[in-house]
C-alpha positions as a LaTeX table, in Angstrom:
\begin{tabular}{lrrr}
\hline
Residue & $x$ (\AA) & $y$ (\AA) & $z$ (\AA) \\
\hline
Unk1 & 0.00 & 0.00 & 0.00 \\
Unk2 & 2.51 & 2.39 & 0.79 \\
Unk3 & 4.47 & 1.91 & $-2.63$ \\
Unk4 & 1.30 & 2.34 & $-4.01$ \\
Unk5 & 1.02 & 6.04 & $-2.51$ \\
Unk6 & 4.88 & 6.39 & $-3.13$ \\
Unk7 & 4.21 & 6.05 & $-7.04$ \\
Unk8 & 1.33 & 7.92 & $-7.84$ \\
Unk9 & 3.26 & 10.88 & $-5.35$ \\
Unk10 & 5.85 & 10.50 & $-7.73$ \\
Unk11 & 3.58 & 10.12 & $-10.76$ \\
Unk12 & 1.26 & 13.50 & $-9.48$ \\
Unk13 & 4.72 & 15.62 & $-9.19$ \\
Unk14 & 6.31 & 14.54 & $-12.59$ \\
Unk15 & 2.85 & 15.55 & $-14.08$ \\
Unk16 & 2.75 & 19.22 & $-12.17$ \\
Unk17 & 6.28 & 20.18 & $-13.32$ \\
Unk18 & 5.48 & 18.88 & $-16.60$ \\
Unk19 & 2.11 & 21.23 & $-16.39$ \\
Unk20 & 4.42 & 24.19 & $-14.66$ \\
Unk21 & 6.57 & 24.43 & $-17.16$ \\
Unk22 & 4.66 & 24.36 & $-20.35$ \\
Unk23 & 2.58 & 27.19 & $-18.12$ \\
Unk24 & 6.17 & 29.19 & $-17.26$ \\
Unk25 & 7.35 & 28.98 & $-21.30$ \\
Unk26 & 5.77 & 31.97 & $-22.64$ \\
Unk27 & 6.66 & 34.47 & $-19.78$ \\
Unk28 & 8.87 & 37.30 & $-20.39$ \\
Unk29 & 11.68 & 38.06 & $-18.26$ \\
Unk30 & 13.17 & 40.94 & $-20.04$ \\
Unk31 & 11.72 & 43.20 & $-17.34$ \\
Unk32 & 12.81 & 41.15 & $-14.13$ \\
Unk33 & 16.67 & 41.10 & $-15.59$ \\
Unk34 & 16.81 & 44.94 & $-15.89$ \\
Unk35 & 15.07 & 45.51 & $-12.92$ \\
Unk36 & 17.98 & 43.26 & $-11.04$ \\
Unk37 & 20.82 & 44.73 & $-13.50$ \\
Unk38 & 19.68 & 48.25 & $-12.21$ \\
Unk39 & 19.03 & 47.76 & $-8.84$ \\
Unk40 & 23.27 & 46.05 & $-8.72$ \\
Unk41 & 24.41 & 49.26 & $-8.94$ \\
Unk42 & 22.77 & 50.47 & $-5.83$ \\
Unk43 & 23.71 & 47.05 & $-3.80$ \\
Unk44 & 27.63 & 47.80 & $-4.90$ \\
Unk45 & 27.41 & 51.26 & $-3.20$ \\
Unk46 & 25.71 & 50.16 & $-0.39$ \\
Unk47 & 28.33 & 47.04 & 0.28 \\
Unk48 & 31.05 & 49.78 & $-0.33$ \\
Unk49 & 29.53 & 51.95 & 2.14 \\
Unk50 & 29.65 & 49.32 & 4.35 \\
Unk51 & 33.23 & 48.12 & 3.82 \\
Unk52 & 34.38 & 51.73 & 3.96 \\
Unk53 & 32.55 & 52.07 & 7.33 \\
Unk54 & 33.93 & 48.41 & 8.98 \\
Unk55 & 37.34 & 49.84 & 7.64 \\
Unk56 & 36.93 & 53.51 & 9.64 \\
Unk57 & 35.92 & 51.82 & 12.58 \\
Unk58 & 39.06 & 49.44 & 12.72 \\
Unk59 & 41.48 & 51.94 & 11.88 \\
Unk60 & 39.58 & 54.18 & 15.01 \\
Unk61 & 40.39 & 51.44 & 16.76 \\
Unk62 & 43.97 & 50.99 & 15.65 \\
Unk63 & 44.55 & 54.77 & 16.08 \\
Unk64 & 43.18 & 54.74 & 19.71 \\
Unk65 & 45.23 & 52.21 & 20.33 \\
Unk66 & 48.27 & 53.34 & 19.54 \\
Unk67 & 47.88 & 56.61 & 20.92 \\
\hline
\end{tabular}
């Protein structure tokens, strides 16, 4: 009985991919991709704002330190 469940589980999620992606072929992404292109720009300056800030804060450290 429980091979029986195990097979048509496997049989009912070979069918829904097969269903998702004929349903997923005729979607445009074109949008999506520039829309993550454009927004990298503003995650670089961000992560450099952030190194440059980790950075100060050692070299604070490293001054007061010395001193």
């Amino acid at each position: 009985m429980k091979s029986i469940k195990m097979f048509f589980a496997g049989l009912l999620a070979i069918v829904a991919m097969a269903f998702a992606s004929a349903a997923n072929a005729a979607i445009v992404t074109t949008d999506v991709t520039t829309a993550i292109t454009d927004a990298g720009a503003a995650v670089a300056v961000v992560g450099a704002a952030v190194l440059v800030l980790l950075v100060g804060v050692k070299v604070w450290k490293w001054i007061a330190r010395a001193l």
